[in-house]
N, C-alpha and C positions, 0 to 999 in steps of 0.2 A: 262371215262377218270380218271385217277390215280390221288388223289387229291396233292396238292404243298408238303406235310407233308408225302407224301409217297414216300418209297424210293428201289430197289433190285440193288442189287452188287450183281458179279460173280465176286469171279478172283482164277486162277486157281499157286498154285506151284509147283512144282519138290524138293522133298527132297533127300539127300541121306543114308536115313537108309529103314529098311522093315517098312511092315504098321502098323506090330505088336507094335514097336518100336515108331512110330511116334501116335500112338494110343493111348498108355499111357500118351504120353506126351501133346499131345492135351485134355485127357479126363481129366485133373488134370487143373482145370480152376485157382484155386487159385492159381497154380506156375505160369500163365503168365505175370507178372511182373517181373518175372525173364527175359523173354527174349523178351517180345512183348512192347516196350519202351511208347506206345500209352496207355497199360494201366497201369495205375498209381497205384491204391489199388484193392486188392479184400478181401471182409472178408466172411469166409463160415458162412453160415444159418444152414444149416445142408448136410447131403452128398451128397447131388442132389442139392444145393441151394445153392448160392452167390450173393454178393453186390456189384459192379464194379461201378468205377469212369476213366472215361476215358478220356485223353485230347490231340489231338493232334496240330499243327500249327495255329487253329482259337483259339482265345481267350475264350472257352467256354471249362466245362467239361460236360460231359454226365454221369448222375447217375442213375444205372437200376439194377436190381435184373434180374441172368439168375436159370433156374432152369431146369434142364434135364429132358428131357420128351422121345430121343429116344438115344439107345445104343445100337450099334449093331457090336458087334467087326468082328463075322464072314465077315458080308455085309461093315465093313469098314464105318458104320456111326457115329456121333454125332450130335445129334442135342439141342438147349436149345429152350425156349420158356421165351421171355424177358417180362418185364415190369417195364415202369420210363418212364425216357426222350425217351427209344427206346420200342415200344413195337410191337412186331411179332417174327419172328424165325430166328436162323441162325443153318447153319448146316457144318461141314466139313465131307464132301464124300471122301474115300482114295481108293485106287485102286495101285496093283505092277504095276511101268516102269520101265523096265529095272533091275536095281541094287535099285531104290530108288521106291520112293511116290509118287505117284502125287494125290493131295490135292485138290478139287474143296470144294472153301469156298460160300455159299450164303447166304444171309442175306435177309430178306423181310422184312420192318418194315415199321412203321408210326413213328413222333417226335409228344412226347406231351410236348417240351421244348418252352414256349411263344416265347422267343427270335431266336431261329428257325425257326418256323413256321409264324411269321411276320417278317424277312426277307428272308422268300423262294422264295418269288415272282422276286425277283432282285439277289440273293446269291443261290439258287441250284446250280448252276455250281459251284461256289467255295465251296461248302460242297462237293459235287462229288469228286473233286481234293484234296478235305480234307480227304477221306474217302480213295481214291487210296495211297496218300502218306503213311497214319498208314498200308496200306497192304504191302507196299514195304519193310516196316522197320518191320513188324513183319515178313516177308518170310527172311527178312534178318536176324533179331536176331534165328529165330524160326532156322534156319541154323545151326549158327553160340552155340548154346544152344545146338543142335542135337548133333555136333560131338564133344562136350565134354561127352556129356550122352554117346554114343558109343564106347568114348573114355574109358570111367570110369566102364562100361558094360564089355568091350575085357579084362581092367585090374585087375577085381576083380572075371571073369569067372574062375571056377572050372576046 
């Protein structure tokens, strides 16, 4: 049995740019304060390595160091390998639909955050629904980010 402090999310988006497109912009971890409003700072370690502070609707931030471990632009991978408050893997899997992306984001982690993990026993569902809200609002900023890059991309093409 998976213990209280462990946790995996799937959740899957639809963008509308290529995956080439959506690949750079996923693989540039310190830009996602620009458009994923859940996290808050990132400062780079060096070019595979960052600091992230993340806070969404629960009164807590999450502080964890991601560091790339796989890159696979052909196969449409990324993946980091965390450590802090969050420590296991998250990955976005990209794949063409249609005209756009489709994004299959996963995470597998353990919380080493006290205040987490002694209220898991009565609050895992509300960190669940904590954790689904910051995916709604990053597929939204992550959108809404995309088709100005696109937009600034078509404008400055040769």
């Amino acid at each position: 049995m998976r213990g209280l402090n462990s946790y995996s999310f799937t959740s899957t988006w639809v963008v509308d740019v290529s995956p080439e497109e959506a690949f750079d912009v996923l693989r540039d971890i310190a830009d996602y304060p620009s458009w994923w409003p859940e996290v808050k700072e990132v400062w780079r370690k060096s070019d595979d390595s960052v600091f992230v502070r993340c806070r969404s609707v629960l009164p807590y931030d999450l502080l964890f160091s991601m560091r790339r471990c796989r890159e696979d632009r052909s196969g449409g991978l990324l993946e980091v390998a965390m450590e802090g408050d969050l420590e296991g893997i998250t990955r976005f899997k990209l794949s063409p639909t249609g005209s756009g992306t489709r994004l299959v984001f996963e995470e597998n982690v353990v919380t080493n955050k006290r205040l987490l993990n002694t209220l898991a026993p009565i609050a895992k569902p509300a960190f669940a629904f904590n954790h689904a809200l910051m995916m709604r609002h990053g597929l939204a900023g992550l959108r809404t980010y995309l088709a100005g890059y696109r937009r600034a991309r078509e404008l400055h093409a040769p």
